[in-house]
N, CA, C and O atoms as a GROMACS GRO file, in nm:
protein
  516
    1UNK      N    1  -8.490   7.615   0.579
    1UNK     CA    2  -8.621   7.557   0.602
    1UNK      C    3  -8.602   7.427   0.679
    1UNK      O    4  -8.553   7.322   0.636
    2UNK      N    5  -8.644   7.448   0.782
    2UNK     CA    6  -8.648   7.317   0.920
    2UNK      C    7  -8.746   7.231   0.905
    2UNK      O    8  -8.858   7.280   0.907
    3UNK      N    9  -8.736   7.071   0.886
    3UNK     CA   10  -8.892   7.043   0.915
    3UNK      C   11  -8.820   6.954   1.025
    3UNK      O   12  -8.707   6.905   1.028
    4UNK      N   13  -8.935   6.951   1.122
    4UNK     CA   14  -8.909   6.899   1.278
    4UNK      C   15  -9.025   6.766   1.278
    4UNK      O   16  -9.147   6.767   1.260
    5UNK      N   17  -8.914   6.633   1.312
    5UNK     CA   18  -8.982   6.550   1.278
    5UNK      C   19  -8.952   6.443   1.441
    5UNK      O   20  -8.855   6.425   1.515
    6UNK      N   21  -9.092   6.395   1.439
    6UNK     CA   22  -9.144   6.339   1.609
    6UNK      C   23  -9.139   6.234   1.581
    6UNK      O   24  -9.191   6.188   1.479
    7UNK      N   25  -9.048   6.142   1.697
    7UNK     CA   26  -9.067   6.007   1.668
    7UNK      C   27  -9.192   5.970   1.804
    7UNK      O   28  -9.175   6.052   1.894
    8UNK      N   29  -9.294   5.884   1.832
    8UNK     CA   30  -9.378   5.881   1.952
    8UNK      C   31  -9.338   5.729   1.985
    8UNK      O   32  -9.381   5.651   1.900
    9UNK      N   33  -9.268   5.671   2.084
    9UNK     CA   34  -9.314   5.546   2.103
    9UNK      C   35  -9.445   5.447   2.081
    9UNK      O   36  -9.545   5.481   2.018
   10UNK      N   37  -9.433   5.362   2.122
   10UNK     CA   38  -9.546   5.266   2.121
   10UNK      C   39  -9.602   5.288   2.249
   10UNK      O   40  -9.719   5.256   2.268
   11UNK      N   41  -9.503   5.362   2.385
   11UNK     CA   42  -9.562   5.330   2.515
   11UNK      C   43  -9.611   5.445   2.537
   11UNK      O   44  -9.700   5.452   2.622
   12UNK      N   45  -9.568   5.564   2.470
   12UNK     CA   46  -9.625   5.712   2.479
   12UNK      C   47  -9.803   5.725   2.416
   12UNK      O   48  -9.896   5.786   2.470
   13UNK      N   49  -9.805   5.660   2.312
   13UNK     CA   50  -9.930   5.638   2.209
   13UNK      C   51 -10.025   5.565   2.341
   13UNK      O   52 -10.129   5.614   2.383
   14UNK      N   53  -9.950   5.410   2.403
   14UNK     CA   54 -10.084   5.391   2.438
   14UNK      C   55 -10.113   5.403   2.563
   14UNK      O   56 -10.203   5.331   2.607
   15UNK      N   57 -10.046   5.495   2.651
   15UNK     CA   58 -10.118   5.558   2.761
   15UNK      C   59 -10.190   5.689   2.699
   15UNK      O   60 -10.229   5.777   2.777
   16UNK      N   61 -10.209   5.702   2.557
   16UNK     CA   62 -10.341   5.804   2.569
   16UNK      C   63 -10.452   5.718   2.505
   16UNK      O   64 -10.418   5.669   2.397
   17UNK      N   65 -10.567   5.690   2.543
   17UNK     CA   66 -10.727   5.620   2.482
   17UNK      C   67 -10.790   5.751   2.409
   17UNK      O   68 -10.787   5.869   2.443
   18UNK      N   69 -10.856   5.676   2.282
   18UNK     CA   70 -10.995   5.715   2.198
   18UNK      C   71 -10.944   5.835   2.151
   18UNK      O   72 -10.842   5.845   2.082
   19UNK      N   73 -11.020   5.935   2.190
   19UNK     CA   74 -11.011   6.074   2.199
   19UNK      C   75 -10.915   6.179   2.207
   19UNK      O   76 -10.910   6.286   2.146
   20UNK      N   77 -10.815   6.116   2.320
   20UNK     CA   78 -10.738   6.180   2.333
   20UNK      C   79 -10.630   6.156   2.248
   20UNK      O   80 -10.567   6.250   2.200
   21UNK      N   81 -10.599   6.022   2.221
   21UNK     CA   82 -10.487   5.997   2.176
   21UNK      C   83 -10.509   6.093   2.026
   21UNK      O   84 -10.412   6.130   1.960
   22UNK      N   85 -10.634   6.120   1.994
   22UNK     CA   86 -10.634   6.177   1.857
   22UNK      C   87 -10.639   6.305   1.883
   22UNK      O   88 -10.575   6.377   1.807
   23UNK      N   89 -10.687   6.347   1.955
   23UNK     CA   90 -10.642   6.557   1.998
   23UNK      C   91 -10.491   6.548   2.032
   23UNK      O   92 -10.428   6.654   2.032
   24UNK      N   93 -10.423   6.422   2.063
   24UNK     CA   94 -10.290   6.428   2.098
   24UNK      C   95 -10.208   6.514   1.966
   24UNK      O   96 -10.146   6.620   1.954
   25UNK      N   97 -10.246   6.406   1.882
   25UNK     CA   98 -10.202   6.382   1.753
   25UNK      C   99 -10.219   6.452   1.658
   25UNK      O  100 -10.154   6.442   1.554
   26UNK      N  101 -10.298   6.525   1.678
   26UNK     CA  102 -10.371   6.660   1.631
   26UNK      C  103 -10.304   6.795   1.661
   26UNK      O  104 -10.270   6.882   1.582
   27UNK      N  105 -10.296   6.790   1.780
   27UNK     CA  106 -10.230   6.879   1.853
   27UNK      C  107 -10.084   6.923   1.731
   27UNK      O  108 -10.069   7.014   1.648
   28UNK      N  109  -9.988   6.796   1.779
   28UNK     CA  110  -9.881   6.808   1.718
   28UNK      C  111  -9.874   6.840   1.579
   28UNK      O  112  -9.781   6.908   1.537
   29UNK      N  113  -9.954   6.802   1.514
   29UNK     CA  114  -9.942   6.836   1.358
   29UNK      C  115 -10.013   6.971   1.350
   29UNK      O  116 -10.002   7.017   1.236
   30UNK      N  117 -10.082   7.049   1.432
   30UNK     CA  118 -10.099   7.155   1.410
   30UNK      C  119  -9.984   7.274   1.448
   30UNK      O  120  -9.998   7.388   1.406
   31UNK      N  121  -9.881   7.239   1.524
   31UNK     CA  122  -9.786   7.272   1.558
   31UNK      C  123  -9.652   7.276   1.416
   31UNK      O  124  -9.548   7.342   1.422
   32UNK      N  125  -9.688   7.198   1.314
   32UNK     CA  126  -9.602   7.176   1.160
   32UNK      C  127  -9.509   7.029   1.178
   32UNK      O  128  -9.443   6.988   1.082
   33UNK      N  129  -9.510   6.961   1.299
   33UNK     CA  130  -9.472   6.912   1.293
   33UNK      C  131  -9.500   6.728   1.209
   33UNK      O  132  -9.608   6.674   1.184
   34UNK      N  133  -9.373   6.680   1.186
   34UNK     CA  134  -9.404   6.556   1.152
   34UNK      C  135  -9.425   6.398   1.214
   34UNK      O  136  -9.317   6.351   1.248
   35UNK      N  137  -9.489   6.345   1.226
   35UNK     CA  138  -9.502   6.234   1.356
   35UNK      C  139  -9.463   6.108   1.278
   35UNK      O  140  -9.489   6.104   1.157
   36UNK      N  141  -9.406   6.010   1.335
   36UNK     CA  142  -9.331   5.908   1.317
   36UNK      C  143  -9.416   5.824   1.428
   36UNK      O  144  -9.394   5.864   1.543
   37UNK      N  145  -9.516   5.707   1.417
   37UNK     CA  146  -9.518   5.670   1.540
   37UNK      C  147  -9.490   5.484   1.549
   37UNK      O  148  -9.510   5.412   1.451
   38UNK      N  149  -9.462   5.451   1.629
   38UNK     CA  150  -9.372   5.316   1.661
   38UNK      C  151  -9.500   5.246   1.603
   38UNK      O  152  -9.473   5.149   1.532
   39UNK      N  153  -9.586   5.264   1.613
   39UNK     CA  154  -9.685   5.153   1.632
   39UNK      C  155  -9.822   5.214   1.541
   39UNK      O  156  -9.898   5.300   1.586
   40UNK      N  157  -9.834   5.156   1.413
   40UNK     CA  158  -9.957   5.176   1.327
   40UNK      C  159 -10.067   5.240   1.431
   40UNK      O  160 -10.068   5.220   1.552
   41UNK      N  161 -10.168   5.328   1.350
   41UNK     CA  162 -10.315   5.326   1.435
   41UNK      C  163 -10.388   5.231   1.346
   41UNK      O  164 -10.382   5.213   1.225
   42UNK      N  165 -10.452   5.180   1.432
   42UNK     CA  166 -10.570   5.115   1.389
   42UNK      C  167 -10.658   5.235   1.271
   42UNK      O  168 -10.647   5.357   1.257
   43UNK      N  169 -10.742   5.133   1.202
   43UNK     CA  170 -10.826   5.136   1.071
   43UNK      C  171 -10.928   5.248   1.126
   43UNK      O  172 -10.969   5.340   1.055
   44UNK      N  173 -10.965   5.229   1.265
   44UNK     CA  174 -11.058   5.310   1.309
   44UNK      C  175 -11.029   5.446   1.382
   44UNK      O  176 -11.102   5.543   1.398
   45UNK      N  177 -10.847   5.414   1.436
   45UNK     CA  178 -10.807   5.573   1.464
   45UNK      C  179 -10.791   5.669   1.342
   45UNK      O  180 -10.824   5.788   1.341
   46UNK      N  181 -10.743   5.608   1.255
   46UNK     CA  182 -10.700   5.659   1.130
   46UNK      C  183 -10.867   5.712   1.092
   46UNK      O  184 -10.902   5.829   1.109
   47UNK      N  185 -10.918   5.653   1.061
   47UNK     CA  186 -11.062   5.704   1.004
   47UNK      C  187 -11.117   5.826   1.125
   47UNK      O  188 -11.176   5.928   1.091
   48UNK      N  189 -11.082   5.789   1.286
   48UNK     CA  190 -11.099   5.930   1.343
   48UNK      C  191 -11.036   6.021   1.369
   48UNK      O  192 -11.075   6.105   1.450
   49UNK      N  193 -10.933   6.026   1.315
   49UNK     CA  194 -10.842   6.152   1.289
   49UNK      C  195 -10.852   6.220   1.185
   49UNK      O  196 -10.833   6.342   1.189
   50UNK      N  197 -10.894   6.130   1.028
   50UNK     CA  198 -10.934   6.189   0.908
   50UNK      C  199 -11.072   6.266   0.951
   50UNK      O  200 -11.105   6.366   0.888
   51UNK      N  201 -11.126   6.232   1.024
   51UNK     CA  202 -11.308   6.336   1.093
   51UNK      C  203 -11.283   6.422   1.128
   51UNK      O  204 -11.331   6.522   1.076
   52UNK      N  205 -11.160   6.437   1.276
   52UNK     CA  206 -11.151   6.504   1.289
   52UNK      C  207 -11.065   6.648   1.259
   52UNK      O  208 -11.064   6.763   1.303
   53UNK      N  209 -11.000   6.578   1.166
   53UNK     CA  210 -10.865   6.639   1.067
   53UNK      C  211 -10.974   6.767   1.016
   53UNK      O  212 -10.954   6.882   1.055
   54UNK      N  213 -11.087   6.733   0.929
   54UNK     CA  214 -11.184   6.749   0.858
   54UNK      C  215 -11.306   6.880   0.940
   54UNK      O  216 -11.375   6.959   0.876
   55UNK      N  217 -11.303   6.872   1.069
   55UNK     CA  218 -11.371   6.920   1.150
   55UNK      C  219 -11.262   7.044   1.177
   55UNK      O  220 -11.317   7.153   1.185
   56UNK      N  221 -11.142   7.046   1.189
   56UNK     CA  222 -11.035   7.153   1.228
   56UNK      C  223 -10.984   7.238   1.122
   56UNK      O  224 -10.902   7.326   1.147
   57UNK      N  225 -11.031   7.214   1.000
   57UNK     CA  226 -10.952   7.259   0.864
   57UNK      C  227 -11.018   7.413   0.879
   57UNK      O  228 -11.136   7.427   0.908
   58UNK      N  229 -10.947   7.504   0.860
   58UNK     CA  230 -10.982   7.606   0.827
   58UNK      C  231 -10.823   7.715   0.785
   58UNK      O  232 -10.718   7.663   0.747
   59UNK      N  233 -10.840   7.856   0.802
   59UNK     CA  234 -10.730   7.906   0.661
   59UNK      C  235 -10.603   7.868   0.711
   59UNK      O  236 -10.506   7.909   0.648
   60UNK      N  237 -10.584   7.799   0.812
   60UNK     CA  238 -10.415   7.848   0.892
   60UNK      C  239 -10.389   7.656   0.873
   60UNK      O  240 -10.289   7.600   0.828
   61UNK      N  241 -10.508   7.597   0.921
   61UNK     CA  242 -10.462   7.458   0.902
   61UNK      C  243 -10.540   7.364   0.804
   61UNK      O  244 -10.659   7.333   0.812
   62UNK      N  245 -10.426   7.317   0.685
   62UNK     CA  246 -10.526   7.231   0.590
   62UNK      C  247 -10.532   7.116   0.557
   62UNK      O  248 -10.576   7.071   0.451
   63UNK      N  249 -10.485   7.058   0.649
   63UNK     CA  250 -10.539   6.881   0.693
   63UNK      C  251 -10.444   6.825   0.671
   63UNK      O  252 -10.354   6.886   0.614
   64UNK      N  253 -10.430   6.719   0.700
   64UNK     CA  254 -10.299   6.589   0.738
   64UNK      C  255 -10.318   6.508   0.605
   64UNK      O  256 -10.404   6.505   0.517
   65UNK      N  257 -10.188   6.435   0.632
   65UNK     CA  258 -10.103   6.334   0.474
   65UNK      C  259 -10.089   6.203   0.594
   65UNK      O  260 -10.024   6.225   0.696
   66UNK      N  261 -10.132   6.113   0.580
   66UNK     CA  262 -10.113   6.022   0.661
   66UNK      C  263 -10.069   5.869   0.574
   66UNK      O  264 -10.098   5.841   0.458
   67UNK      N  265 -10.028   5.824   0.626
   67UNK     CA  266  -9.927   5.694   0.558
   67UNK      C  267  -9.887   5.554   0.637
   67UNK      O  268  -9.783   5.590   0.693
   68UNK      N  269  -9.910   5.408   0.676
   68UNK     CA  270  -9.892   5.319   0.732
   68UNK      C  271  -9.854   5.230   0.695
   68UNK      O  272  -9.922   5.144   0.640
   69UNK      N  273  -9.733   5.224   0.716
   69UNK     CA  274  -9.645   5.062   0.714
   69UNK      C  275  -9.675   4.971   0.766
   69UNK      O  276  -9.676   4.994   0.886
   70UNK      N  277  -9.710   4.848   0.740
   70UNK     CA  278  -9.744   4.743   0.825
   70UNK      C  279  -9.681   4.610   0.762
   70UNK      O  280  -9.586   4.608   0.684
   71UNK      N  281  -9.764   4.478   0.820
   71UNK     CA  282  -9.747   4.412   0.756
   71UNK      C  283  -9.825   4.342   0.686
   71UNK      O  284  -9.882   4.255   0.752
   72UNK      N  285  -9.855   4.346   0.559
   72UNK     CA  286  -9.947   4.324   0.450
   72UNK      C  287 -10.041   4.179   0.457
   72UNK      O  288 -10.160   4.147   0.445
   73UNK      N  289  -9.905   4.112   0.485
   73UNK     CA  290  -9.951   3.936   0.424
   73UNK      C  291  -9.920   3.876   0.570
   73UNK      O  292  -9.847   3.778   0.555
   74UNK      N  293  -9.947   3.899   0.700
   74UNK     CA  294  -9.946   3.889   0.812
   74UNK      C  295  -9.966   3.736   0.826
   74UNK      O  296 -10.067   3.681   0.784
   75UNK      N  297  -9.865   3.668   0.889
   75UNK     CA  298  -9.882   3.504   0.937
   75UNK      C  299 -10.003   3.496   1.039
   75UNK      O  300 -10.069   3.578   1.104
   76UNK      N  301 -10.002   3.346   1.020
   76UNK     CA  302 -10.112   3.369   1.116
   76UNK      C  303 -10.062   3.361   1.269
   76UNK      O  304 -10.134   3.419   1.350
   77UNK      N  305  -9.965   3.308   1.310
   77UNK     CA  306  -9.878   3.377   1.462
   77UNK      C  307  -9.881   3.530   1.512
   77UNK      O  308  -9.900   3.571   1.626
   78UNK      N  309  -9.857   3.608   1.384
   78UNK     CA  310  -9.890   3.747   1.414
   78UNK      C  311 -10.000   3.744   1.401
   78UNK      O  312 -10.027   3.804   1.505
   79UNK      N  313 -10.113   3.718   1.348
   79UNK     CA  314 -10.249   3.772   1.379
   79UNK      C  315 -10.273   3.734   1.532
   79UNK      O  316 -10.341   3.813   1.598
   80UNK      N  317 -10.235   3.648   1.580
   80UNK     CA  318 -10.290   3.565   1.705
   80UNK      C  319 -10.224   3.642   1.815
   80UNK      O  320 -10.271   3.648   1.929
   81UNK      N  321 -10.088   3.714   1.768
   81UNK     CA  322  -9.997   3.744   1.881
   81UNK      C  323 -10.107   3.916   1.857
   81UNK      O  324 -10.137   3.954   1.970
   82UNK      N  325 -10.148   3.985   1.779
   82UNK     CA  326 -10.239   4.084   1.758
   82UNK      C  327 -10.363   4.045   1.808
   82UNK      O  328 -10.430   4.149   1.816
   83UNK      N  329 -10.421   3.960   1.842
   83UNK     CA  330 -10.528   3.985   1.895
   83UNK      C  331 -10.526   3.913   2.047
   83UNK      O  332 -10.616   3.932   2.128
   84UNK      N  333 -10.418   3.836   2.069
   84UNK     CA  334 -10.422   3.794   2.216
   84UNK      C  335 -10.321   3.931   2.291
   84UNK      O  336 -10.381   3.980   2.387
   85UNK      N  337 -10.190   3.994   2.265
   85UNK     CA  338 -10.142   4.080   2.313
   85UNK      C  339 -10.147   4.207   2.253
   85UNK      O  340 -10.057   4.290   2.265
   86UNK      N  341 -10.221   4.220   2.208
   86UNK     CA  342 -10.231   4.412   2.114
   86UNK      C  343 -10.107   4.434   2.050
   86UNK      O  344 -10.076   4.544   2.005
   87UNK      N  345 -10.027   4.321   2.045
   87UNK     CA  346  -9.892   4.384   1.964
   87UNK      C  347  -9.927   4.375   1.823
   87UNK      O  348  -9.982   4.278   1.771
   88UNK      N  349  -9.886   4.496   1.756
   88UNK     CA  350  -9.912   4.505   1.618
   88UNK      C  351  -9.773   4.582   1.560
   88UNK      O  352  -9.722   4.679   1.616
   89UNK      N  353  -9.728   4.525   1.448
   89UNK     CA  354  -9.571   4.584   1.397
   89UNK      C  355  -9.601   4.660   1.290
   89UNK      O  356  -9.696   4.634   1.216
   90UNK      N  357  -9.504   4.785   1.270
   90UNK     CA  358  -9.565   4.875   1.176
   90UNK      C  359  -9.538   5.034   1.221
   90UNK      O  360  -9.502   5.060   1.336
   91UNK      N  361  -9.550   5.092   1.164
   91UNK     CA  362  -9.539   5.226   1.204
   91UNK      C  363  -9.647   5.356   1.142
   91UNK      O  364  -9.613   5.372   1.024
   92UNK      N  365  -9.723   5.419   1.165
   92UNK     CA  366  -9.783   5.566   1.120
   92UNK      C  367  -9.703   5.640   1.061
   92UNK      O  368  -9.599   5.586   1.099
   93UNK      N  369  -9.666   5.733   0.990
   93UNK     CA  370  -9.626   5.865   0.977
   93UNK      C  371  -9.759   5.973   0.937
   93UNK      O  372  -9.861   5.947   0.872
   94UNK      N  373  -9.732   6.062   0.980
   94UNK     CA  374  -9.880   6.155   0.950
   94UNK      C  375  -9.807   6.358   0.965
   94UNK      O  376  -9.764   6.428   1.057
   95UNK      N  377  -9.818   6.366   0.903
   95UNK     CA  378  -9.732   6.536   0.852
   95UNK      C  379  -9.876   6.636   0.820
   95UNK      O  380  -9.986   6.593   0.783
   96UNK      N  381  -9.839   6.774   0.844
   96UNK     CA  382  -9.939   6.816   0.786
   96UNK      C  383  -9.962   6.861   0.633
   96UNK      O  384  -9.888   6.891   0.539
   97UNK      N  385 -10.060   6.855   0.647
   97UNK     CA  386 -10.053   6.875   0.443
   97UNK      C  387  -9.984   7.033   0.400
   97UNK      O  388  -9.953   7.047   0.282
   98UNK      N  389  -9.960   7.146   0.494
   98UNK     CA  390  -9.902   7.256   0.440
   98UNK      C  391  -9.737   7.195   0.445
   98UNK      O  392  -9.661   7.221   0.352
   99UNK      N  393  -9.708   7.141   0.522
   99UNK     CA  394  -9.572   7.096   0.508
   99UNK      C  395  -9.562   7.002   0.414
   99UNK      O  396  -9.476   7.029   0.330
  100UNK      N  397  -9.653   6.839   0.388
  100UNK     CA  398  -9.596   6.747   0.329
  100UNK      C  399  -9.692   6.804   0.197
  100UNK      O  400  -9.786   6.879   0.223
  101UNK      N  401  -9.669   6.772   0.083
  101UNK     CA  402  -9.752   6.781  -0.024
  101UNK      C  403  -9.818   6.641  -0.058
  101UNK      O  404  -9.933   6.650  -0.099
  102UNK      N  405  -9.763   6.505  -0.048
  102UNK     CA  406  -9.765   6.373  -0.103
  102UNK      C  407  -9.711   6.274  -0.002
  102UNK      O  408  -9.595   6.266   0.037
  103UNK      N  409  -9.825   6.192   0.038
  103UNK     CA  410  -9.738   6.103   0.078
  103UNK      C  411  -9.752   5.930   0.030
  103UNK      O  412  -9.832   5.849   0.078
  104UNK      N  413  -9.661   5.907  -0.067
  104UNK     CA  414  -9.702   5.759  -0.132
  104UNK      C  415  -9.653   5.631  -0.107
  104UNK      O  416  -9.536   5.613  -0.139
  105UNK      N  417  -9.744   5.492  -0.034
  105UNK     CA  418  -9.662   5.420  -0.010
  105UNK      C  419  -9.632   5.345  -0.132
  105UNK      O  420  -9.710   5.360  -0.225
  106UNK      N  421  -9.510   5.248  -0.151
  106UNK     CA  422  -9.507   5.135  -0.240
  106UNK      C  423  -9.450   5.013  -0.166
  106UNK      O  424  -9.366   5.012  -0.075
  107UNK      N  425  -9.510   4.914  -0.222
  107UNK     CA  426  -9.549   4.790  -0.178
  107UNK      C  427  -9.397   4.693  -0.156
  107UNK      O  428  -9.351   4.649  -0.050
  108UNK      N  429  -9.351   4.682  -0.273
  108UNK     CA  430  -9.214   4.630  -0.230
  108UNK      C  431  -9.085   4.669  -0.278
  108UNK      O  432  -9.065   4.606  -0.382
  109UNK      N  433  -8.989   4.743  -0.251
  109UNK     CA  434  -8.982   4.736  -0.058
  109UNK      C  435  -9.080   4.804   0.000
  109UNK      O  436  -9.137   4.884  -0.074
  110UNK      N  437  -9.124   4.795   0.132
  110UNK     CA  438  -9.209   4.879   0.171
  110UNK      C  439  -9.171   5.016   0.200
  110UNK      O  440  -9.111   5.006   0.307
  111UNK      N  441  -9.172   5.166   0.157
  111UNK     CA  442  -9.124   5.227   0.172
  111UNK      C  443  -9.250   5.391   0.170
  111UNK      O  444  -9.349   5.390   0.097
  112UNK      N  445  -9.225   5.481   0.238
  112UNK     CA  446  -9.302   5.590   0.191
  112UNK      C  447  -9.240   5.704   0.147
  112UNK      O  448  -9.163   5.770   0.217
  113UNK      N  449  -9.268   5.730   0.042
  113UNK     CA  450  -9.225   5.856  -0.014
  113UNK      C  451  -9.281   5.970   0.025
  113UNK      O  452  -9.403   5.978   0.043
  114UNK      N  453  -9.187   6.086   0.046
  114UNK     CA  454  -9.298   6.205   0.081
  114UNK      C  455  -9.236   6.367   0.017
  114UNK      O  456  -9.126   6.417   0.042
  115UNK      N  457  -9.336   6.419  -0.063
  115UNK     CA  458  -9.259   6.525  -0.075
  115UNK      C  459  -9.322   6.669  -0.024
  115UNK      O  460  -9.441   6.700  -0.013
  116UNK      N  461  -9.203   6.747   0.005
  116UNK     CA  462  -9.252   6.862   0.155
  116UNK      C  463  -9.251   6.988   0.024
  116UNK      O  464  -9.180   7.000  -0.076
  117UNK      N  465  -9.333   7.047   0.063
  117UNK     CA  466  -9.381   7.166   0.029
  117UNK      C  467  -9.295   7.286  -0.006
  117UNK      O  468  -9.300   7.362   0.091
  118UNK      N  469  -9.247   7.318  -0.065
  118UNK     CA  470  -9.120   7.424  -0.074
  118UNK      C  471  -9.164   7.530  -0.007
  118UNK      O  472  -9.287   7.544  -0.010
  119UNK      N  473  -9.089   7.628   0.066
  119UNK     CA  474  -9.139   7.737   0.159
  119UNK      C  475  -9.210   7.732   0.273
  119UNK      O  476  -9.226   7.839   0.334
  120UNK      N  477  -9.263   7.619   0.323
  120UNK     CA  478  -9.340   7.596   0.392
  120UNK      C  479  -9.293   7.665   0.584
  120UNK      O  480  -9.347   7.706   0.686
  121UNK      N  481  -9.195   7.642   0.540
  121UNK     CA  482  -9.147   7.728   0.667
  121UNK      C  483  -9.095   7.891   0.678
  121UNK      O  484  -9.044   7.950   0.773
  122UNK      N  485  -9.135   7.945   0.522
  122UNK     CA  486  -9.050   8.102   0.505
  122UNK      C  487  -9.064   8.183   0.617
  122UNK      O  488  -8.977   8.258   0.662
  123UNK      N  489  -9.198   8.163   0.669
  123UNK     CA  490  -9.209   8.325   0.755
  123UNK      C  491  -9.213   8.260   0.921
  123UNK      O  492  -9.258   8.316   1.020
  124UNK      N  493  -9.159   8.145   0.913
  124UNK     CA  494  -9.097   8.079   1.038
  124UNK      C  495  -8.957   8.145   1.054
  124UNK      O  496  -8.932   8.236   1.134
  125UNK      N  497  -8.886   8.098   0.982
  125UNK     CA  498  -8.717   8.135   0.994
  125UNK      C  499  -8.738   8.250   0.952
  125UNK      O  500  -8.626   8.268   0.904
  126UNK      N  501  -8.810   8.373   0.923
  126UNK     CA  502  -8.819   8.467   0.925
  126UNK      C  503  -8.767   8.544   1.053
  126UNK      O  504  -8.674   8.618   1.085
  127UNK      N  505  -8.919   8.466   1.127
  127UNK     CA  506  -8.958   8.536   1.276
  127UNK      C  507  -8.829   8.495   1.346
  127UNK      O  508  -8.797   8.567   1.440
  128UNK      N  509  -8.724   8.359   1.308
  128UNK     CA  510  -8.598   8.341   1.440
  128UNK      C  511  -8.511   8.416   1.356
  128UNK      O  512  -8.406   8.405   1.419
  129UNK      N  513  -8.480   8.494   1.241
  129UNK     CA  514  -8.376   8.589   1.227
  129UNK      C  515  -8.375   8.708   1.301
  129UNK      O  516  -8.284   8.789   1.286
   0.00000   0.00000   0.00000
C-alpha cells in the first residue's frame, strides 16, 4: 500500500489565484494523493476548499482532512513582514479523507499527526499486479 505524497512550493501555489488555485488542489486530492504545501492557505482558501470539498463529495470521493502549521503567537515583525510582503511561514497538509482517517494538530511541539486508512489502496496495487 503506496501513499504518494506532494510537496507544492510556495512559487507553484502562487502563480495559481482564487479559483483555480482551489480546483488545483482539488484536482490532486482527488487523484489519492497527499499535498504538503510550503506555504499555509489563508483562513479564506481553507474555508473555500472546505465548500468546495463539500460540493464534489459523492460515492468515489469523500472529502479532505486538512491541517495547518503556522505560527501561533506571531511577532509583530512577522505580522508586518505578512502584510507588507505576503510572506507568511507555515505549511498546509490536506490528504483525502479515504486515504487519511485523522488529522490532529498539537500545539507544542508543533506537530501533525495523521492516521491513513488501512486498505485504502487494495484495488490500486491490485490493478499494477
Amino acid at each position: 500500500m503506496a501513499l504518494e505524497i506532494e510537496f507544492l512550493s510556495s512559487n507553484m501555489i502562487k502563480e495559481k489565484k482564487g479559483h483555480e488555485k482551489i480546483s488545483f488542489i482539488l484536482y490532486k486530492i482527488k487523484e489519492g494523493k497527499i499535498l504538503i504545501l510550503e506555504e499555509p492557505l489563508t483562513s479564506l482558501e481553507e474555508a473555500k476548499l472546505i465548500e468546495e470539498t463539500m460540493i464534489s463529495v459523492d460515492e468515489k470521493f469523500k472529502g479532505v482532512e486538512v491541517a495547518t502549521l503556522g505560527e501561533e503567537n506571531r511577532s509583530f515583525a512577522s505580522k508586518i513582514a505578512t502584510a507588507l510582503l505576503g510572506i507568511r511561514k507555515g505549511i498546509t497538509v490536506i490528504g483525502p479523507a479515504t486515504v487519511i482517517k485523522k488529522i490532529r494538530k498539537e500545539k507544542a511541539p508543533q506537530k501533525i499527526l495523521m492516521s491513513a486508512v488501512e486498505g485504502h489502496d487494495d484495488k490500486k496495487d491490485e490493478q499494477e499486479k
